[in-house]
Wavefront OBJ file of the C-alpha trace (Angstrom):
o trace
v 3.491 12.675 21.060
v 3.189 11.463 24.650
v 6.247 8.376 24.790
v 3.588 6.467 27.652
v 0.665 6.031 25.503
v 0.077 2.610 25.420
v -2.427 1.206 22.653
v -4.711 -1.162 24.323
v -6.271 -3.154 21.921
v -3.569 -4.033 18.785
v -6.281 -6.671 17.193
v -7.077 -6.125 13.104
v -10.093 -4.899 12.539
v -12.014 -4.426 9.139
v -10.637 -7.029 7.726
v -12.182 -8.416 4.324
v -12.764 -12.637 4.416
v -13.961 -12.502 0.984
v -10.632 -12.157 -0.791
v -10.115 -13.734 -4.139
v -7.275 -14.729 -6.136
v -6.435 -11.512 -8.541
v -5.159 -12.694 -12.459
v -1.364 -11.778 -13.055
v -2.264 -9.799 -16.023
v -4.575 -7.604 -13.887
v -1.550 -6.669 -11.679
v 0.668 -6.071 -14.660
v -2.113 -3.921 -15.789
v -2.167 -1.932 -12.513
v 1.343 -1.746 -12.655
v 1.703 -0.099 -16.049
v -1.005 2.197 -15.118
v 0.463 3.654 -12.104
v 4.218 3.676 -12.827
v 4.102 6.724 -14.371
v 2.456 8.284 -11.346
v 4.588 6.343 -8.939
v 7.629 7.862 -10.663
v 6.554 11.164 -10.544
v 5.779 10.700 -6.772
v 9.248 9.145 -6.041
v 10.802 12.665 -8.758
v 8.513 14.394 -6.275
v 9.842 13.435 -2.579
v 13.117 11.952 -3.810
v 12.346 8.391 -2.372
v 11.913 5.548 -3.961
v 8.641 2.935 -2.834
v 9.262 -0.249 -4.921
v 6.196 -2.151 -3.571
l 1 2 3 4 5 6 7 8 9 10 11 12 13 14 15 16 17 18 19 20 21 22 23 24 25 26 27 28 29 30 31 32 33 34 35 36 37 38 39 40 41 42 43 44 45 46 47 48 49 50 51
């Protein structure tokens, strides 16, 4: 990694505008879907990513 790389541009790009609210039981649904996964990940690499 060179330490005097400078990034020139830091503005977002690709950035969706056409977001919509998402229902709480959809995220609870997502949730329950993927903890299972999530915990073997975090079994896996022995860190924990509570997001």
């Amino acid at each position: 990694m060179d330490p005097e790389f400078k990034i020139q541009n830091l503005q977002p790009r690709n950035i969706g505008y056409n977001r919509s609210k998402v229902a709480p039981d959809i995220y609870e649904y997502l949730n329950s879907y993927f903890r299972p996964h999530n915990q073997a990940l975090y079994e896996l690499i022995g860190m924990r990513y509570d997001w």
